[in-house]
C-alpha positions in Angstrom: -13.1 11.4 17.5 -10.6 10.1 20.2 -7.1 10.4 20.0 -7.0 6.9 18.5 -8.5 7.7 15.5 -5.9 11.2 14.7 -3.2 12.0 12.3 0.3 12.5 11.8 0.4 15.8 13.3 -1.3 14.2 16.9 -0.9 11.2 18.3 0.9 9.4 14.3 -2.2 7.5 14.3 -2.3 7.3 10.6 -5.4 4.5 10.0 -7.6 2.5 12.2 -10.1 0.2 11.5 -12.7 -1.1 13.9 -15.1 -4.2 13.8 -14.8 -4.6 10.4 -17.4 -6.5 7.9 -17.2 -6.6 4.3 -19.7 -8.5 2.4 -19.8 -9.5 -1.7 -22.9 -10.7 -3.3 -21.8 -13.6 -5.8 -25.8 -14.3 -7.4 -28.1 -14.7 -4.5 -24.8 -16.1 -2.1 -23.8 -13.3 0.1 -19.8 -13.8 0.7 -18.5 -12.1 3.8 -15.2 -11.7 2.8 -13.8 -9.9 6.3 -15.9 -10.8 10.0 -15.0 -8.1 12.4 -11.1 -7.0 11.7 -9.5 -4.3 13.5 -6.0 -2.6 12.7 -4.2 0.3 13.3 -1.8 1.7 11.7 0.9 4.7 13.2 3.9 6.9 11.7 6.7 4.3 11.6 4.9 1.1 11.3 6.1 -1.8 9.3 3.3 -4.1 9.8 2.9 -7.9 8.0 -0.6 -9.0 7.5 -0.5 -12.8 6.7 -3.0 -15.4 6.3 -4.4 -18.5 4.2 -5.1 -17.3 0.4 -8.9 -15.9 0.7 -8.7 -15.2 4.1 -9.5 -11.4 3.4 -5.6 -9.6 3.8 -6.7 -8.2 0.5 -10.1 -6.6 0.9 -8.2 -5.4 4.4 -5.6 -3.1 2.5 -8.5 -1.9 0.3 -10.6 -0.9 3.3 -7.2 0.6 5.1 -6.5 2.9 1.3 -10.4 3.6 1.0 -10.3 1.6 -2.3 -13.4 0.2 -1.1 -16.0 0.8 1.9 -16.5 -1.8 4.9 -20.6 -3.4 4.7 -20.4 -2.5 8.9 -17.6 -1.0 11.5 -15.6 2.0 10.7 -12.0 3.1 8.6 -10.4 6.4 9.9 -7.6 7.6 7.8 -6.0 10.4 9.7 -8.8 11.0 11.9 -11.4 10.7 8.9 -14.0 8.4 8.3 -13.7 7.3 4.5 -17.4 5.9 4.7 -18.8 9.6 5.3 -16.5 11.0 2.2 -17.4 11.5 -1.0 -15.8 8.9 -3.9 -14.3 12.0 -5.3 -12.6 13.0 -1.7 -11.8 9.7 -1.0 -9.7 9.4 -4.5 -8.1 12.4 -3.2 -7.1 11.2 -0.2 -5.5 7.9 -1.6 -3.7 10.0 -4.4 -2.2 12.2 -1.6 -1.4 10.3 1.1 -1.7 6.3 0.2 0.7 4.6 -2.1 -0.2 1.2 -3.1 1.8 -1.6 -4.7 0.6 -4.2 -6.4 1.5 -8.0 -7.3 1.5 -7.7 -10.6 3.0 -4.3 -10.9 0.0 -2.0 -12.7 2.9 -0.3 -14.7 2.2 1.3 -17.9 3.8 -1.3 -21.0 4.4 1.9 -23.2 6.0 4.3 -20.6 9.4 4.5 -19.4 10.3 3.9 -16.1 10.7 7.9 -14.5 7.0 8.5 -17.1 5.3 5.6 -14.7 6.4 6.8 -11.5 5.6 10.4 -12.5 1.7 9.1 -13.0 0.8 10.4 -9.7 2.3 13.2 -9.4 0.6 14.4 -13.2 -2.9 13.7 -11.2 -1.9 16.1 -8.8 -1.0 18.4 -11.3 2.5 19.0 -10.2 4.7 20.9 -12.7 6.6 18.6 -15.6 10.0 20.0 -13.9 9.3 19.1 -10.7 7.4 16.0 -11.2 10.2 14.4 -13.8 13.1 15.7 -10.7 10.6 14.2 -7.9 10.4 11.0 -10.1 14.0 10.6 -10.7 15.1 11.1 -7.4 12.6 8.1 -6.4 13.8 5.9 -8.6 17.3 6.6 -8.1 16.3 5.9 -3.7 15.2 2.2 -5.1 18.2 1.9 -6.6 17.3 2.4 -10.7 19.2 5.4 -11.3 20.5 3.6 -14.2 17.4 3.1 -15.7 14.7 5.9 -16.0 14.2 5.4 -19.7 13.8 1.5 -19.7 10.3 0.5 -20.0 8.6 -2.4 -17.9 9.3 -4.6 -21.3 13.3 -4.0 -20.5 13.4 -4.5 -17.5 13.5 -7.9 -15.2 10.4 -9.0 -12.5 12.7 -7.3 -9.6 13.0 -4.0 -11.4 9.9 -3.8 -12.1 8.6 -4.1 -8.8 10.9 -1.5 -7.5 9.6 1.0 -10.2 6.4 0.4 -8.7 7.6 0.8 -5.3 9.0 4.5 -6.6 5.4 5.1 -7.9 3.9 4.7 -4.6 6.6 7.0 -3.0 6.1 9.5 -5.1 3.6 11.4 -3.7 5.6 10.9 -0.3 1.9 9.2 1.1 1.3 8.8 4.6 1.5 4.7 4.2 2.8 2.7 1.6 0.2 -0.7 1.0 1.9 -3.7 -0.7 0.0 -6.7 -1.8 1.8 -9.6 -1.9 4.6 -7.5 -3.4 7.1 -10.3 -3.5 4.7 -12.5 -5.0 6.2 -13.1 -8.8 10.0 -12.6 -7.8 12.5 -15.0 -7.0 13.9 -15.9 -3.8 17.0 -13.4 -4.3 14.8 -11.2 -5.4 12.6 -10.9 -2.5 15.0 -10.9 -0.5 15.9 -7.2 -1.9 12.7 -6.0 -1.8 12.3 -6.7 1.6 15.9 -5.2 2.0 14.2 -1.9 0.4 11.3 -1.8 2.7 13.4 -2.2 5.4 15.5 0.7 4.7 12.3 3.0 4.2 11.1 2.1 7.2 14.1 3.1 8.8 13.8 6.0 7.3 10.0 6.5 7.9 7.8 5.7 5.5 4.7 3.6 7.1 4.1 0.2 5.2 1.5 -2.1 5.5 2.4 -5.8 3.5 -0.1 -8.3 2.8 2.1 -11.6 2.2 2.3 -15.4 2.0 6.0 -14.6 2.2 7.1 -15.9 5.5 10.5 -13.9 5.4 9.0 -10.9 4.5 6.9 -11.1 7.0 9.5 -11.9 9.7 11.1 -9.0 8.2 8.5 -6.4 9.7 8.2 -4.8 13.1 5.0 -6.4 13.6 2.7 -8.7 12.7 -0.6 -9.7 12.2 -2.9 -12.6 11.0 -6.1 -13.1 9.1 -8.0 -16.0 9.5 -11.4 -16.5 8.0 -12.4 -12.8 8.2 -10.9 -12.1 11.5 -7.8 -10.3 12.7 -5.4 -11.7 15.5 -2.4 -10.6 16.8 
C-alpha cells in the first residue's frame, strides 16, 4: 500500500477512503446512500463534514470507524483495509484506536459517570485500578472532575455529552468521530463543546465531526461537504 494509505508511525495517515459506494436495500428499492466519497484523515486533523440531513455524513463516519463496510471503493485505517478484516478484528480495531460520539449520548442510565467512561477500557480488559484512574483523569480533562459519581439522570444535556466525549478518549484512539455531537445542546452549550474539541485538537487528538452546526464547523481546521453521496472540498 502507498504511503497514502499508512499510520501514525509513517507518514500520520490515520484513515483514507477512496471512491466510496454504500448501498441499503429498503424492499426491492436499492438506496445508495454515499456515490463515490473520498477522505483522508492524518494525525492532527480537525476536519467538519457538513451537508443536507440524508446526504450520507453519517454512513461516512461509519465507513471511516469500520462500523460498517463500503458496497465498492476502499477504507484504510492505518494502512489496513477494514473490508479484508474479520468483524471480530475490525471490533478490535475501533475499540483500540476509534472513539466515537454520538448525538444522543449512548451512556448507560444506571452507571455513574467515571463507570461509563470506564466501559471501554473493561473491554480491553484493563485492570479496575487503572481503568477507574484512566477514567477519572478523562473526565476531569473535560472538565467533570466534580462529578464522577453523578449518573446521566443528574446530570444536564452539556454534561452529558462531555462524559461521552471522555468515553471516547479513553482508550486514547487514533481519531475521535462525532456525529452531530452538538445536536441536542443549546447554543451556550455548543459553544463549549466546540471549545473542548478545540483544545484536544491542540493538543492532538484527531477528530472527525459530522454537523449541521455551522459554528462548529467553522470551528475546525478544515472542511468538507457532502452532497447527495459525494464528497467536495
Amino acid at each position: 500500500m502507498s504511503g497514502e494509505a499508512g499510520g501514525r508511525g509513517d507518514d500520520g495517515i490515520i484513515v483514507v477512503a477512496r471512491d466510496v459506494t454504500r448501498d441499503y436495500r429498503q424492499g426491492r428499492t436499492v438506496v445508495r446512500a454515499l456515490r463515490g466519497a473520498d477522505v483522508t484523515v492524518a494525525k492532527g486533523d480537525f476536519l467538519a463534514v457538513t451537508g443536507p440531513s440524508g446526504s450520507g455524513k453519517s454512513t461516512l463516519l461509519h465507513l471511516l470507524g469500520g462500523v460498517d463496510l463500503p458496497t465498492s471503493g476502499s477504507v484504510h485505517f492505518l494502512g489496513r483495509n477494514l473490508a479484508a478484516m474479520s468483524v471480530e478484528a475490525r471490533a478490535a480495531l475501533r475499540l483500540r484506536q476509534v472513539g466515537l460520539v454520538f448525538q444522543r449520548f449512548h451512556l448507560l442510565p444506571m452507571l455513574t459517570a467515571i463507570e461509563n467512561v470506564e466501559l471501554p477500557l473493561a473491554a480491553m480488559r484493563v485492570s479496575r485500578r487503572e481503568r477507574r484512574e484512566r477514567a477519572a483523569a478523562v473526565l476531569e480533562r473535560v472538565g467533570l472532575a466534580d462529578r464522577l459519581r453523578h449518573r446521566p439522570g443528574e446530570l444536564s444535556g452539556g454534561q452529558c455529552q462531555r462524559v461521552a466525549i471522555a468515553r471516547a478518549l479513553a482508550n486514547d484512539p487514533a481519531v475521535v468521530l462525532a456525529d452531530e455531537p452538538t445536536g441536542e445542546l443549546d447554543r451556550t452549550t455548543s459553544r463549549r463543546v466546540l471549545a473542548l474539541f478545540q483544545e484536544l485538537n491542540t493538543a492532538g487528538t484527531a477528530l472527525v465531526v459530522a454537523t449541521h452546526d455551522l459554528e462548529l464547523a467553522a470551528g475546525a481546521r478544515r472542511r468538507i461537504e457532502v452532497v447527495d453521496g459525494r464528497t467536495r472540498p
